[in-house]
C-alpha positions as CSV (number, residue, x, y, z in Angstrom):
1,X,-5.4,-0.9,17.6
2,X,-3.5,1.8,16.1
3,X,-4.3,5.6,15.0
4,X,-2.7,5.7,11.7
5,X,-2.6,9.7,12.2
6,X,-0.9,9.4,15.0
7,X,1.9,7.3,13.7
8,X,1.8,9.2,10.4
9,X,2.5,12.8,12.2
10,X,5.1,11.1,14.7
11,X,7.4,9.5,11.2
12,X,6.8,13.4,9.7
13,X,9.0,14.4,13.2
14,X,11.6,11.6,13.1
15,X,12.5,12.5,9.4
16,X,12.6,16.1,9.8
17,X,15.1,15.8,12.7
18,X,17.6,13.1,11.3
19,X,16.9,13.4,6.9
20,X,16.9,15.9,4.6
21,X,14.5,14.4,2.0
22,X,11.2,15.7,1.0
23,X,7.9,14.5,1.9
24,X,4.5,13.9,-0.2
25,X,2.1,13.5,2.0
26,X,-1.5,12.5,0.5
27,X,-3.8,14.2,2.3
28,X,-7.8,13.4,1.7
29,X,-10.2,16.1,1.2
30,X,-13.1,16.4,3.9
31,X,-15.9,19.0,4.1
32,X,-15.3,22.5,5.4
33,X,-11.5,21.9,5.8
34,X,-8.3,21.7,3.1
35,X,-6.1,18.9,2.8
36,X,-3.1,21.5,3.7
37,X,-5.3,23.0,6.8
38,X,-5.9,19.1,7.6
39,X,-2.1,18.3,8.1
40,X,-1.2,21.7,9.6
41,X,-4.0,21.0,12.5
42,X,-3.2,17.7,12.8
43,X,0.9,18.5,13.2
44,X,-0.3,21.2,15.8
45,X,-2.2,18.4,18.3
46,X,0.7,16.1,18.2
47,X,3.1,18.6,18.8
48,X,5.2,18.1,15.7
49,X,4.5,22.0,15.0
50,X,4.7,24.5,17.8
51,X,0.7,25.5,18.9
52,X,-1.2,29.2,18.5
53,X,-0.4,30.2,21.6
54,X,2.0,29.0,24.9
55,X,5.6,27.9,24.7
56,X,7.5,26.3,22.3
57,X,10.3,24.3,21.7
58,X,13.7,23.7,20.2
59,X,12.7,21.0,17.9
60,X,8.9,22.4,17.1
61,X,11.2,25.5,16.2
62,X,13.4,23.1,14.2
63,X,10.2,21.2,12.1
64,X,8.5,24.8,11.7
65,X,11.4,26.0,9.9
66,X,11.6,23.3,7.7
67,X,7.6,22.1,6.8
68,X,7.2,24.9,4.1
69,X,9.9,23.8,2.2
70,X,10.4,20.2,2.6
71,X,6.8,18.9,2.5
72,X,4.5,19.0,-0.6
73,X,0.9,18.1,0.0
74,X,-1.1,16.3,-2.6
75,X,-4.7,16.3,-2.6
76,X,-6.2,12.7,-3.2
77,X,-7.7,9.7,-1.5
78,X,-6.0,6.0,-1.6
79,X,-9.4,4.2,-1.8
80,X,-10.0,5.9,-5.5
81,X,-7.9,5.0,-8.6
82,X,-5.1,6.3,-9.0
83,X,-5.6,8.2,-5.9
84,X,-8.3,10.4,-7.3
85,X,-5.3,12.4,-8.9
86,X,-5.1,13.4,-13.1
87,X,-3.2,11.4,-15.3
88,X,-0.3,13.6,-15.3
89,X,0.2,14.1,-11.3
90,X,0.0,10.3,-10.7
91,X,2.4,9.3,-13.4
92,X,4.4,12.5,-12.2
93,X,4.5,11.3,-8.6
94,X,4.8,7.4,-9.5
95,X,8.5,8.8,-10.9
96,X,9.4,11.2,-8.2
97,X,8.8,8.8,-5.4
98,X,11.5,6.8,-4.4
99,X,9.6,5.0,-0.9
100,X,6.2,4.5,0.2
101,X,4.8,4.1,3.8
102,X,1.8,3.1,4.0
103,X,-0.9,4.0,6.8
104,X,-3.8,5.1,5.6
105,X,-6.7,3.3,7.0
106,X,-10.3,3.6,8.7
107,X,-10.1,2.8,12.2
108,X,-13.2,1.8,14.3
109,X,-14.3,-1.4,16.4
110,X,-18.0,-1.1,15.7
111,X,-18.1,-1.1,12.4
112,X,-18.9,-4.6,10.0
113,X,-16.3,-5.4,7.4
114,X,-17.8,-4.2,4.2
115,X,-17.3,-0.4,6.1
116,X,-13.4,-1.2,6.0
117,X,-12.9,-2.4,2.3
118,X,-12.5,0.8,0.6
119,X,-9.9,2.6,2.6
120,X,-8.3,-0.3,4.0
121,X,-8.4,-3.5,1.7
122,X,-9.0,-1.1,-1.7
123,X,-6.7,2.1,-0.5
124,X,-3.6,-1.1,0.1
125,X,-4.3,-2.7,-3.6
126,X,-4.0,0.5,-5.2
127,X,-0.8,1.6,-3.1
128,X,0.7,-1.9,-4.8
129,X,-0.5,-0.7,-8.1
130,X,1.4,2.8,-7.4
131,X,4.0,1.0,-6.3
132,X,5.0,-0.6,-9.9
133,X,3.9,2.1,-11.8
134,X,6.8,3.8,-13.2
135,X,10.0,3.0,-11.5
136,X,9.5,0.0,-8.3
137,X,8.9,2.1,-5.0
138,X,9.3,-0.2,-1.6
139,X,6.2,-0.3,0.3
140,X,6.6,0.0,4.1
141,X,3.4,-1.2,5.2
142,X,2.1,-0.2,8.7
143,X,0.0,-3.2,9.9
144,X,-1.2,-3.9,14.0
145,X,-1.4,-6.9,15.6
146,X,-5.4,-6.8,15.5
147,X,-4.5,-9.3,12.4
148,X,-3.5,-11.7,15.3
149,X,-6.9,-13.5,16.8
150,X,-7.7,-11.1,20.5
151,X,-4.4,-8.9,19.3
152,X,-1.9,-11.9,20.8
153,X,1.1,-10.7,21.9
154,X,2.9,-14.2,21.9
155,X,2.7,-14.6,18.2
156,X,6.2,-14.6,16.2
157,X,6.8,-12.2,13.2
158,X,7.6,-15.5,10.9
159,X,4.2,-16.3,11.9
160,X,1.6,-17.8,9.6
161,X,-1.6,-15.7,9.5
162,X,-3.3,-17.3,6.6
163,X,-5.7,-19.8,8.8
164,X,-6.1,-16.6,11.5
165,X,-9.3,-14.8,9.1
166,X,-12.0,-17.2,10.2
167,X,-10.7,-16.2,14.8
168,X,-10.9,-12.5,13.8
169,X,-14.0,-11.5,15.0
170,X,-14.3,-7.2,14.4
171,X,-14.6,-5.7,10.8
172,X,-11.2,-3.4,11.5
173,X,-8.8,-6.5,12.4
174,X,-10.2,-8.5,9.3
175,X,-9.6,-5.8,6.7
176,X,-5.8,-5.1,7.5
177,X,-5.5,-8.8,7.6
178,X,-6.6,-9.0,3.8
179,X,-4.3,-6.0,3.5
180,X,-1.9,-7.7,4.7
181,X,-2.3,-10.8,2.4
182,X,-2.6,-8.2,-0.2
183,X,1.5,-7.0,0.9
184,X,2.7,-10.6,1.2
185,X,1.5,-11.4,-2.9
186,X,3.4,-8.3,-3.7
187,X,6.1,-9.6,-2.2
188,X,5.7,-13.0,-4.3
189,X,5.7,-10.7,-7.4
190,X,9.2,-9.3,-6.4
191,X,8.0,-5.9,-5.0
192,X,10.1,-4.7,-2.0
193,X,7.9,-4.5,1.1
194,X,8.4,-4.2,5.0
195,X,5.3,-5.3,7.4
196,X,5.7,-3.4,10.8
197,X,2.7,-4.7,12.9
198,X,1.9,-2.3,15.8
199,X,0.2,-2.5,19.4
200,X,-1.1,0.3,21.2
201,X,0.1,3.5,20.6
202,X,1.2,5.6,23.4
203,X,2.3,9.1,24.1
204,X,5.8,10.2,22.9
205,X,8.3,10.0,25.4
206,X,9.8,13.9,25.4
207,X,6.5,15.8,25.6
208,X,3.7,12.7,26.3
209,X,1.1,13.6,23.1
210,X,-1.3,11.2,23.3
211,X,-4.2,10.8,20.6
212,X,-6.8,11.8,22.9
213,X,-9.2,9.2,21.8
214,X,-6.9,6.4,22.6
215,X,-8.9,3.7,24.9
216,X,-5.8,3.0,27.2
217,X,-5.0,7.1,28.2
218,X,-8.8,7.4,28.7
219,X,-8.1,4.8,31.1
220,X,-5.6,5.9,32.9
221,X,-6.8,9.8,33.1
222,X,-10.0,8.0,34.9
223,X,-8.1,6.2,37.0
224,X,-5.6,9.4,38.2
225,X,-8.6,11.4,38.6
226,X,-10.6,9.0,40.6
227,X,-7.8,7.1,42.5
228,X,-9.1,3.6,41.2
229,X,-8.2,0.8,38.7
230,X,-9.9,-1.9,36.7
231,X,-10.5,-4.8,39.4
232,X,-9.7,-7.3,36.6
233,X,-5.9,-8.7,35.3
234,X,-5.4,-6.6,31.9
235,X,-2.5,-6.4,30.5
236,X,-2.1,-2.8,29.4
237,X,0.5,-2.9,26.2
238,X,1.8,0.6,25.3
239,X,4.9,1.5,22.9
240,X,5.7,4.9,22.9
241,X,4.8,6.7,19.2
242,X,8.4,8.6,18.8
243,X,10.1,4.8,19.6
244,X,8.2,3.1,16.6
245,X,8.2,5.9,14.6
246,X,11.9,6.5,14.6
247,X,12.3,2.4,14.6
248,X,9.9,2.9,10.7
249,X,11.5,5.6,9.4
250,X,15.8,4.2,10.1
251,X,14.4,0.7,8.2
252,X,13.7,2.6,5.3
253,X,17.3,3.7,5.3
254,X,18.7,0.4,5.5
255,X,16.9,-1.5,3.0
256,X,19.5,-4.1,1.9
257,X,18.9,-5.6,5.3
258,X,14.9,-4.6,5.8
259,X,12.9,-5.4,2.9
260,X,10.7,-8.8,2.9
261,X,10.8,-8.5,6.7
262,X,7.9,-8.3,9.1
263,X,8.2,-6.9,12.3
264,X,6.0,-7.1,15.3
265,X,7.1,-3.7,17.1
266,X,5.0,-4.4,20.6
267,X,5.7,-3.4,24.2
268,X,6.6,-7.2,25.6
269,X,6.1,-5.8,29.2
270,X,2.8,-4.8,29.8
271,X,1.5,-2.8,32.5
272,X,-0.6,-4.9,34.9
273,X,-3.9,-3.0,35.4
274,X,-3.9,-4.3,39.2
275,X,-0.2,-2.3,39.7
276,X,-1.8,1.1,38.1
277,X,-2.7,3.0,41.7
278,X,1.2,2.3,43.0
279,X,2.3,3.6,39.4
280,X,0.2,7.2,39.2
């Protein structure tokens, strides 16, 4: 399962360092907090931006310099029309925009379906509808392999999901596969779209930022702390955030050989939960 955050502030990073484009970011309003404070904060815990206090370096230095003037925040929510925005600002930003990625989405394995459809089946329809508004935008669509039945690694990215909605069994998984059926008719009506499916998310590689809520580090702190593993064979799939995010942002680059492709971006060596004590 992936932390669309998480992914979100690691492609901010990789197009700082290697573009020079600007970036509208859609940030949604919550209580007691501004979409602009939102962003900031969130940059902050993943690293992006250098922190308060303690050291920082070259490349936080590097994003710092450039976040004022190369990223424009608009206030609005994907699971309202037209983003919740005016008339003018949508229409505005339909022509502006050249590409889209898409990760917005509610994230939680409790949870029945009807709690996803808004910001995840909803929020993806009206991303299409942005999309062909005005001049045609590509949509790169971040999807996970939840929309496989148990998250199955072995599946192919030419796969057929169609007949997978009835094995899904959590309200998360089924929602971004109906998102994902909703990317694949918008491909059938000629609008230029990339699926990247994702596993589990794991720390970058230069500076290990996890999402601190992520199942598999909570996992593995217990284990380091109390010198024990999991007495059951779990394959532990992890793909480093920077490595997928980097991977995202160079196929929007290259779209002439990109768009109408899935992609199943997933760590093909696992750890084996019974290896863990050797390994910390």
């Amino acid at each position: 399962m992936i932390n669309p955050k998480e992914i979100m502030m690691a492609i901010l990073f990789v197009v700082f360092i290697l573009f020079q484009c600007i970036i509208i970011c859609l940030v949604r309003e919550v209580q007691d907090t501004t979409p602009d404070e939102r962003l900031e904060k969130s940059l902050r815990r993943f690293g992006i931006l250098p922190p308060y206090e303690g050291n920082t370096s070259e490349k936080q230095t590097l994003v710092q310099s450039k976040f004022t003037r190369r990223v424009n925040i608009i206030h609005g929510d994907v699971s309202l029309m037209k983003f919740g925005m005016t008339d003018e600002s949508y229409h505005t930003q339909s022509s502006d925009i050249d590409f889209i990625i898409h990760a917005a989405a509610y994230m939680n394995r409790d949870q029945p379906y009807p709690a996803f459809v808004f910001p995840n089946v909803t929020g993806t329809e009206h991303v299409v509808m942005f999309s062909c508004t005005g001049k045609i935008k590509p949509i790169h669509y971040i999807s996970t392999n939840s929309v496989f039945p148990d998250g199955n690694l072995d599946c192919s990215e030419d796969e057929n999901i169609e007949h997978f909605d009835k094995k899904l069994i959590d309200g998360y998984s089924k929602s971004k596969w109906v998102a994902e059926q909703l990317i694949h008719i918008a491909r059938k009506k000629a609008i230029p779209c990339v699926i990247y499916r994702l596993g589990n998310i794991a720390g970058d590689i230069d500076q290990g930022f996890w999402n601190h809520q992520n199942a598999t580090l909570v996992v593995l702190e217990a284990c380091a702390k109390y010198k024990v593993a999991p007495d059951v064979d779990w394959n532990i799939e992890m793909t480093p955030v920077d490595f997928l995010a980097d991977f995202i942002v160079r196929c929007t680059y290259t779209l002439s050989t990109t768009l109408g492709k899935t992609y199943n971006i997933i760590n093909d060596k696992p750890l084996q939960s019974r290896r863990k004590p050797n390994l910390i």
